[in-house]
C-alpha positions as CSV (number, residue, x, y, z in Angstrom):
1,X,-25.2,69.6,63.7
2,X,-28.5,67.7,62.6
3,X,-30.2,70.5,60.7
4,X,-26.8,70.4,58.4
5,X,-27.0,66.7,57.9
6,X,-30.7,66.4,56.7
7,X,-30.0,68.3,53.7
8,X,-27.0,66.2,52.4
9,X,-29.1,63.3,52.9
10,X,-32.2,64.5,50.6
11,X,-29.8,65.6,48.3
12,X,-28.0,62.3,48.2
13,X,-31.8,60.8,47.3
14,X,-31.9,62.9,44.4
15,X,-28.6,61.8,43.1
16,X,-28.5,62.4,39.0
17,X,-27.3,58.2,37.2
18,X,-25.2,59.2,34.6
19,X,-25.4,57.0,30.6
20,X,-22.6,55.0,31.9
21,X,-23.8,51.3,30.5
22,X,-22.2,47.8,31.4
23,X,-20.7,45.9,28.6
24,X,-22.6,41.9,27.7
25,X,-20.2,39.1,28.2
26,X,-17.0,38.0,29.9
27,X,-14.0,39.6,31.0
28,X,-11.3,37.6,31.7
29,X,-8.1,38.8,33.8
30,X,-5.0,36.9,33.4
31,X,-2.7,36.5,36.5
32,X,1.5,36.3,36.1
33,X,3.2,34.2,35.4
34,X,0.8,32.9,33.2
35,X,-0.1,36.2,31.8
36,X,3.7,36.3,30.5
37,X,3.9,33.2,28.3
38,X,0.1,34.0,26.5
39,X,0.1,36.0,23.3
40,X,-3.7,34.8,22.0
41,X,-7.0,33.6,23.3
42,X,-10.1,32.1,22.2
43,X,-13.4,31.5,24.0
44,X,-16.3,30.2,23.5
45,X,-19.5,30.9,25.5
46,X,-22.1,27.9,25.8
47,X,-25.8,29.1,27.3
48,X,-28.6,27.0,27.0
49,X,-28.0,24.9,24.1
50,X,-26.3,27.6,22.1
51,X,-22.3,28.0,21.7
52,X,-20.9,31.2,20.4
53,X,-17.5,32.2,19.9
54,X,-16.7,35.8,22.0
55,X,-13.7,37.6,20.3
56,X,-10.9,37.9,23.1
57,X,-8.3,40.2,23.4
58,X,-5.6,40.5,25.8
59,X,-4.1,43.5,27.3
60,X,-1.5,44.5,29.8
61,X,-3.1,45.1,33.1
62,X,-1.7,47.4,36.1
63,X,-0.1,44.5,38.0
64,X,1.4,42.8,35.4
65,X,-1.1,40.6,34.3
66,X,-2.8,40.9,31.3
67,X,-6.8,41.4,30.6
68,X,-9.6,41.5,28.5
69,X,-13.4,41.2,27.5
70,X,-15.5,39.3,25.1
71,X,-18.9,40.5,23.5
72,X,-21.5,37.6,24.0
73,X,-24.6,39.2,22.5
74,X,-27.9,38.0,23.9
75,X,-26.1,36.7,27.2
76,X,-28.6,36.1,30.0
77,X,-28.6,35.7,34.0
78,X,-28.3,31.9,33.7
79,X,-25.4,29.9,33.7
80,X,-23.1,29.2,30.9
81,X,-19.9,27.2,30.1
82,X,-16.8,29.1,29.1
83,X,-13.9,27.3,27.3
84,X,-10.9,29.6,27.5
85,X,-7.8,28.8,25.5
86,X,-4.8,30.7,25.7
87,X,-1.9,30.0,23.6
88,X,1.7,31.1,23.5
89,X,3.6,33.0,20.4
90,X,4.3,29.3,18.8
91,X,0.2,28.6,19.3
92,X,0.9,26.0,21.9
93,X,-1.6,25.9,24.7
94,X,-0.8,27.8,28.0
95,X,-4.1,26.9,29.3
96,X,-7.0,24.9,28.0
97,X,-9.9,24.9,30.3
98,X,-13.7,25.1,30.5
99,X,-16.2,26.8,33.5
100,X,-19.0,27.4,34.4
101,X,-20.1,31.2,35.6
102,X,-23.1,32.8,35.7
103,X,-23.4,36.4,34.9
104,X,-25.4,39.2,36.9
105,X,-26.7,42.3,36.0
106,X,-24.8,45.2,37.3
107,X,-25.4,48.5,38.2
108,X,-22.4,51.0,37.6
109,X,-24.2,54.0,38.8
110,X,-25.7,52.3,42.1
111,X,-28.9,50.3,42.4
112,X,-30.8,53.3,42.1
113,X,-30.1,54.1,38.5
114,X,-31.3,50.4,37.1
115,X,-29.5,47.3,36.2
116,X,-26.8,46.8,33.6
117,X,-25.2,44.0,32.3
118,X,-25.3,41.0,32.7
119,X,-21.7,39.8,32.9
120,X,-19.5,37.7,34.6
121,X,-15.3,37.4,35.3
122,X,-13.1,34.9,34.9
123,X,-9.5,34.9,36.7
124,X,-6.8,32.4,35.8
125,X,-4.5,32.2,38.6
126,X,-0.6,32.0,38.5
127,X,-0.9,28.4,37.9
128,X,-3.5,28.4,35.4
129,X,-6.3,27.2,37.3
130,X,-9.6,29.4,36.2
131,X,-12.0,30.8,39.2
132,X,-15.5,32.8,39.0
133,X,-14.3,36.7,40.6
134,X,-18.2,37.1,41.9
């Protein structure tokens, strides 16, 4: 039984990381009942001195919530402030909040295969409150 395990583990050493990459920014999942009454968003990503908008778009997630990710070119491992505003179909706030997160690299392959990233997630709960999902 040993002499059959030592070769899976060398050839679990030798493991081939695949081109996969991990996307720069924010992604931000939207919890119900919120998620039901939101038909835009907007954010804003503020990292050391320097605010940029990040284009936000909202889809319909597996469990009824709705989700999305914004692009923040040049984001670093350091923290930044979010505002998050998400309005309903009359463009009437749903939720209007700020936080601070602070993105990590990744690694979508394993730590083996090199870093990716940095991002970071945001969750607004049913009531509209927004967390850091580590």
């Amino acid at each position: 039984m040993l002499l059959a395990a030592l070769p899976l583990a060398a050839c679990q050493s030798d493991r081939m990381c695949t081109l996969i990459g991990t996307p720069v920014g924010i992604q931000v999942d939207v919890a119900p009942p919120i998620s039901d009454r939101v038909a835009a968003a907007e954010m804003e990503v503020c990292q050391a001195g320097t605010c940029k908008p990040a284009r936000l778009e909202l889809f319909r997630a597996d469990q009824g919530g709705r989700s999305g990710f914004g692009n923040v070119e040049g984001l670093r491992k350091e923290p930044v402030e979010v505002s998050l505003k998400l309005t309903d179909t009359a463009g009437k706030p749903v939720v209007e909040q700020d936080i601070q997160v602070t993105p990590r690299g990744r690694f979508p392959n394993g730590p083996d295969c090199g870093e990716g990233g940095p991002n970071a997630k945001v969750q607004v709960d049913g009531g509209g409150l927004l967390h850091e999902v580590p």
